[in-house]
N, C-alpha and C positions, 0 to 999 in steps of 0.2 A: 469624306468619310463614307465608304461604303456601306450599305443600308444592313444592319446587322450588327457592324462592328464599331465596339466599346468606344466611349471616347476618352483617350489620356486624363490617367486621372491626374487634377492638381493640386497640389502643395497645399492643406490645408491653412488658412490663417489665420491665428490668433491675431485678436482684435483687444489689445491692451488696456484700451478708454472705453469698456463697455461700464457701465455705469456711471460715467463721465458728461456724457452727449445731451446737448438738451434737449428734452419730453419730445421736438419737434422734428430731433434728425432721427429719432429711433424707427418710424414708419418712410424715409427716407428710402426707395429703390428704384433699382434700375427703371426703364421705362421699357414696354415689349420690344420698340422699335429701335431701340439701342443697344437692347443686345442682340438684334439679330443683324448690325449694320457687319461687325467681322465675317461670318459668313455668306452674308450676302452679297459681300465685294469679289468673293471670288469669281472669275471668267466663266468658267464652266454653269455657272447658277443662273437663269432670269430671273433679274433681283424685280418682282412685282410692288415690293415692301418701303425703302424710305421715300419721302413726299420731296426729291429736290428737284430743282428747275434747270433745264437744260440750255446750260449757259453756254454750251460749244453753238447755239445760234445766235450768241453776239457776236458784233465785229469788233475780236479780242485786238486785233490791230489797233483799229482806231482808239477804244477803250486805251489799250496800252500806250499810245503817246500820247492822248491826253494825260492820264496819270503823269505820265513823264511830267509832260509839259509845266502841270502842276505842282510837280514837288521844283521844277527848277523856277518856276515864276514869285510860284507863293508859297514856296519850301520854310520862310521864316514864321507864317501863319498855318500851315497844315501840319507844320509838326511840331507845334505848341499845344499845350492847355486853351480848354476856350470855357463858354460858359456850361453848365450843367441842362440849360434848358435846352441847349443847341445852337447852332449857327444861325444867324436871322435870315442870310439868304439861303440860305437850303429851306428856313420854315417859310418862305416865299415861292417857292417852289412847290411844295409839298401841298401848299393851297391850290398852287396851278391845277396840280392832280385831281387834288379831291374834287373840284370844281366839273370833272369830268363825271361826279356820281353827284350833281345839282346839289355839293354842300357849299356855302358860304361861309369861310370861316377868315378871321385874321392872324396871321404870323405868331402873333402874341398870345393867343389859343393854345399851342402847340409848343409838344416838350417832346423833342428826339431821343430814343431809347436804341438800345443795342437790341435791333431787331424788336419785332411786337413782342417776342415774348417776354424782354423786360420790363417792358410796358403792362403786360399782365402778371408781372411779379411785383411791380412796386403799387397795382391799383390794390392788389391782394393785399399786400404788408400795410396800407395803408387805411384798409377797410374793416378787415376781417381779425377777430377775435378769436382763441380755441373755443370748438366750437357754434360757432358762428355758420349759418346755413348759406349756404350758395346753390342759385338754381341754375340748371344748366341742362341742355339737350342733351337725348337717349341716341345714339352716342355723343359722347363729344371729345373734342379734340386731346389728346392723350399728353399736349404740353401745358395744357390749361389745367388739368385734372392734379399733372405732378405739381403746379404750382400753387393751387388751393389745399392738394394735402401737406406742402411743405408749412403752411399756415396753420395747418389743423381746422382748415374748414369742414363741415358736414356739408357734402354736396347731395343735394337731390335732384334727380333727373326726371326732364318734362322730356314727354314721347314725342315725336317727329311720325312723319309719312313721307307718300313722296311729293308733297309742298311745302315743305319746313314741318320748322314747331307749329306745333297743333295749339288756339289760342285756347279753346275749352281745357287742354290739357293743362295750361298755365294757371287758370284759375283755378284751378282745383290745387295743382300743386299751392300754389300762393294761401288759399284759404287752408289747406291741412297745417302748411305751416303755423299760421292763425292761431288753429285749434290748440295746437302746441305749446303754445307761446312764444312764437319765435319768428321773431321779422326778416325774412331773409334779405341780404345786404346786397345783391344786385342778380341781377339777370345775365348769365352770361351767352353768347349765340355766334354762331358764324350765319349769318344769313344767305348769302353768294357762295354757291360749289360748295360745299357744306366738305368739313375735312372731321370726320372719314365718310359720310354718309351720299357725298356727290351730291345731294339734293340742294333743291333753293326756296328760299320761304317767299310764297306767292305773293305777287302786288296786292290781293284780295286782302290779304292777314296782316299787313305790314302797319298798317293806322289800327289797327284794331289791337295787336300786342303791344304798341306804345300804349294804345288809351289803358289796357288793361293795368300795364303799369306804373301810368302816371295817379292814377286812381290807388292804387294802390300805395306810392310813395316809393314805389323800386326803383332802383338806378338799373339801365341797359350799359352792355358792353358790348360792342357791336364790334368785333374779331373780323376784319373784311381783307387779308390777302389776298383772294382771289376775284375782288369784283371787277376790277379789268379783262380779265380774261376767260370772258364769254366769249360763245362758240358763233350764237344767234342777236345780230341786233345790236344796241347801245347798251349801257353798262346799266342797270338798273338803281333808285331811287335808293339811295342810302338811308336808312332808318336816323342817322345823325338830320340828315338836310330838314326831317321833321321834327325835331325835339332837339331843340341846341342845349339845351337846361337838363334834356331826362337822360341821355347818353351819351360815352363816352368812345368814341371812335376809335380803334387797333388799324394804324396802316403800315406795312411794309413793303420794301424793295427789295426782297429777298426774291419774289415770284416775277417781277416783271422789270428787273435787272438783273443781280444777281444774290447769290444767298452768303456768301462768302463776305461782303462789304457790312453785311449786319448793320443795318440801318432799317428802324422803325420809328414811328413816333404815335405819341396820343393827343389827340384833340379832346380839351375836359373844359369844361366850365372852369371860370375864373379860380374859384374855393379849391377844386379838388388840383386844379393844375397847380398850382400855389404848393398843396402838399407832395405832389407827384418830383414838384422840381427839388425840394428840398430831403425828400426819399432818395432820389437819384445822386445828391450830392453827398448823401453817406452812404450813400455802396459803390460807389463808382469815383466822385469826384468833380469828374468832366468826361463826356463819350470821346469816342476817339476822333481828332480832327481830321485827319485827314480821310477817312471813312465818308466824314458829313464832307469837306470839299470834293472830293472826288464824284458824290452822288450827286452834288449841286453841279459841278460843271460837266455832269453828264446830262441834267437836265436842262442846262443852258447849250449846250453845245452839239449835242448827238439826237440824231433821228427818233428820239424816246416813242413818239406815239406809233411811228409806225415799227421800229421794234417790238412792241405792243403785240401791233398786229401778227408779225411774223412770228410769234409766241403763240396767239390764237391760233392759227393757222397750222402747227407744227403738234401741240393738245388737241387741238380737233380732229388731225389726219389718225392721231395717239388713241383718242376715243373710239372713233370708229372702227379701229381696227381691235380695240378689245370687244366692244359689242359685238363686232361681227363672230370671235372669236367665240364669245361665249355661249351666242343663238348656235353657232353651229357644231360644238364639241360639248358643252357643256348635258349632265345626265339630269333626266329628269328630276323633279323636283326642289332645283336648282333655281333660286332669281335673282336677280339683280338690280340695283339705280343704271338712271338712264342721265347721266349729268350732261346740261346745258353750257358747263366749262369747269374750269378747275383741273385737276390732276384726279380724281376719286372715283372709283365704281365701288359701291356696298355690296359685297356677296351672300346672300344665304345660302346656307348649306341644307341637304334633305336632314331631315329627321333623325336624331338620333347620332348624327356627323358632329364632331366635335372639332373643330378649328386648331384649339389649339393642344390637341391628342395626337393632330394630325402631323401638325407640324415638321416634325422630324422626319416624318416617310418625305412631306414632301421636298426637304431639305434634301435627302437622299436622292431624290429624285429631279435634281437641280432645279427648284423650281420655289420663291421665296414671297411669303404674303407676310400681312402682320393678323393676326386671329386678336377678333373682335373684342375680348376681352382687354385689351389693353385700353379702349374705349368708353368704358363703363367702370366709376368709381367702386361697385361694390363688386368689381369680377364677373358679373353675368355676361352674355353676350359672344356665348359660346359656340352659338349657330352662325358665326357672321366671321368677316374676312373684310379688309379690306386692302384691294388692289390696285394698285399705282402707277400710271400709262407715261404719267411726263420724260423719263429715260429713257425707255428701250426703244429701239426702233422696231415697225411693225411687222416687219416678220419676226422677230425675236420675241413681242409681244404674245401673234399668235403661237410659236413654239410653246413659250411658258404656260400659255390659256390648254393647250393640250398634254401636257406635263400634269399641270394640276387638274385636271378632267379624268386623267387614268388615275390620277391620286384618288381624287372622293369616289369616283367606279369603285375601286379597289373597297374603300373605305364599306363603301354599302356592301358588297358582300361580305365584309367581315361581319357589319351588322347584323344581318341577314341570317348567316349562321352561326353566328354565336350571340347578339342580341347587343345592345345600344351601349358604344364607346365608353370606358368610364369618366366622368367626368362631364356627360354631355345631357346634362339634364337641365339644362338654361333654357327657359321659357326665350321663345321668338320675339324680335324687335323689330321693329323697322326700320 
C-alpha cells in the first residue's frame, strides 16, 4: 500500500454471541505482533518484527529422514495417544539439556506442553483467580501478558535496566501489593536475552531476587527460551539450579531446533506438577506424539549441541550487524540494548516519537518493527520498539535499520513543526 493510500475497507461483522462470552473472552484480542505478521510477510518489507528461529540452518535433510525413519520404525507409537505428562524419554532428554544451565532435575519433574507457552497458560489457569495480581517485568513478553489477561489477572510490572529486573524494584512492588491487600501469585521473568527488552539479569541479582522471594512466599517462573543461545561464554546459572521448591522452569525447543515441532515443557515441584498434568489432560488430553518422538530422536541422534552453536553463531553475526546499523544510521537521541544473545534489540525512540503513530509510515516505507506497547499490560510504552535480528540476513538487516532511520528523521521534523505525535506521551522505560 502506498503511503497515503486508504486501505480497502472491510465487510463489517456482526458478532451474534455478544453478550453470550464469558466475563473472560470479552478483553480477549489480537496481540500487536500478530497482526502485523500478514503484512510483514510480504517480500518487498524487512520484517524486523516476529521472534522466529531460522530453521533454514538445520540440516532439513538429515532432520527429514530421521522423521522418516520414525514414522516407519515407531509409526505404531508416534502416531498414537501417549500420556499427558509426556514421553519419559524425551523428559530424559530434556534433563540432558537442562543440565547444560547446572539444573539437576528427574524425568518425573517434567510435564511436556505444546511449546512454553502452554506451559504458561496451564500454570496461569491453575494459579490465578480474576483478579488475582501477577508480577512481571517492564517489558514483558507480549505471549505471557495475553495469557494472564486471558485469566483476568491484574498484572504489575517491576522495572528492568540494562542488568535485568531491578531487585529494589521487586520489593517495592511486592510490599505495594502488601499495602493492598493482595498477595501476588508468582513472579514472572525471562532472565537470559530478555524478549523484548534483549537484556539479561546479572549473576550479581540472581540469589538476591530468589532470596527476596522466597522471604516473601512468591513462586518464580523463570520463562528461559533463550538461555542457550548466548553469543559470549557458557550458558549462565539458571535461577531453577537454586531453588528447586521456589521455581518453576519454562523450556522450549522452539529456539534451538525448531518452532514448528511446538515442543516445550515445565519443570515444577512435585504439588504443582501434579496440577499442571491434570490441567493439560482437560485442554488437550495427551500432546502430540509424534512431535515429543521426533524431538527425542533428534536429541539422541543429531549433532543438537553443536547445532547450538551454529545458531549462536548465525544471532551473533544477526546482532552485530543491527548494532552496527543502528551506531551508524540511527538519529540522535535514539538508544538501544546491547544483547549478549537472543534474537532482541530494545529501541528508544527521541522524545515525543510515538512507536506506534509511527507504524504505518513505516509500514509504507517497507520497513516492520513491533512498537513497544504491545509489551506493557496497561498500553504505555510508547517510546520503544522492539526489533528482531534472527531472519534477515545482514544486509537486509542493515537495509531495514536505514528504512526505519529515515522513518523517525522524518518523524522528528514532524515533531519539530508541528509539536509531539498524538498519542505519544508515554513516560520512558527501560
Amino acid at each position: 500500500m502506498a503511503y497515503g493510500q486508504e486501505p480497502i475497507a472491510q465487510p463489517q461483522r456482526i458478532d451474534r454471541y455478544v453478550g453470550q462470552y464469558a466475563e473472560r473472552a470479552v478483553g480477549m484480542v489480537a496481540s500487536e505482533i500478530r497482526a502485523l505478521f500478514a503484512v510483514a510477510a510480504r517480500p518487498e518489507i524487512v520484517s524486523l518484527a516476529g521472534g522466529a528461529p531460522y530453521v533454514s540452518a538445520l540440516p532439513l535433510d538429515a532432520v527429514g529422514d530421521m522423521i522418516g525413519q520414525l514414522v516407519t520404525r515407531q509409526g505404531a507409537s508416534a502416531l498414537q495417544y501417549c500420556t499427558a505428562q509426556g514421553d519419559a524419554g524425551l523428559r530424559e532428554r530434556i534433563c540432558d539439556v537442562m543440565a547444560l544451565e547446572h539444573i539437576r532435575a528427574h524425568p518425573d519433574e517434567i510435564v511436556v506442553t505444546v511449546g512454553s507457552q502452554q506451559a504458561l497458560d496451564l500454570i496461569t489457569r491453575i494459579f490465578v483467580d480474576p483478579g488475582d495480581v501477577v508480577l512481571a517485568e517492564a517489558p514483558s513478553y507480549v505471549g505471557a501478558l495475553g495469557a494472564f489477561t486471558a485469566y483476568q489477572a491484574r498484572v504489575v510490572h517491576v522495572t528492568m535496566d540494562d542488568d535485568g529486573l531491578i531487585p529494589g524494584a521487586l520489593e517495592e512492588a511486592i510490599g505495594r501489593a502488601g499495602a493492598a491487600g493482595r498477595r501476588p501469585k508468582f513472579l514472572y521473568t525471562v532472565p537470559n536475552f530478555h524478549n523484548p527488552a534483549g537484556v539479561t539479569l546479572a549473576a550479581g541479582r540472581r540469589l538476591r531476587i530468589l532470596d527476596i522471594c522466597r522471604r516473601a512466599g512468591l513462586l518464580v517462573v523463570e520463562d528461559n527460551p533463550y538461555g542457550l543461545l548466548g553469543f559470549d561464554g557458557e550458558p549462565m546459572r539458571a535461577l531453577r539450579a537454586d531453588d528447586a521448591e521456589g521455581v518453576v522452569y519454562l523450556g522450549s525447543f522452539s529456539k534451538t531446533f525448531a518452532g514448528g515441532v511446538r515442543v516445550g515443557w515445565a519443570l515444577a515441584p512435585a504439588a504443582i506438577r501434579d496440577k499442571l498434568v491434570l490441567a493439560a489432560e482437560s485442554a488437550v488430553l495427551c500432546h502430540p506424539s509424534l512431535s515429543q518422538l521426533a524431538v527425542r530422536e533428534y536429541l539422541a541422534t543429531q549433532p543438537w549441541r553443536q547445532q547450538i552453536k551454529t545458531f549462536r553463531d548465525i544471532y551473533a553475526e544477526r546482532r552485530d550487524a543491527t548494532l552496527n546499523a543502528l551506531a551508524t544510521m540511527m538519529p540522535p537521541g535514539c538508544r538501544w540494548t546491547r544483547p549478549a544473545g537472543g534474537f532482541y534489540v530494545w529501541l528508544t525512540l527521541p522524545d515525543g516519537i510515538d512507536a506506534k503513530v509511527m507504524l504505518p509510515r513505516a509500514l509504507s516505507s517497507r520497513v516492520a518493527y513491533v512498537p513497544g506497547t504491545g509489551f506493557y499490560a496497561d498500553g504505555t510504552g510508547g517510546r520503544h520498539a522492539r526489533l528482531c535480528y534472527s531472519l534477515p540476513e545482514p544486509d537486509r538487516i542493515a537495509e531495514g535499520i536505514r528504512r526505519l532511520a529515515s522513518v523517525i528523521e522524518t518523524e522528528i521534523e514532524m515533531r519539530d513543526d508541528f509539536g509531539p505525535a498524538a498519542g505519544s506521551g508515554c513516560a520512558a522505560r527501560p
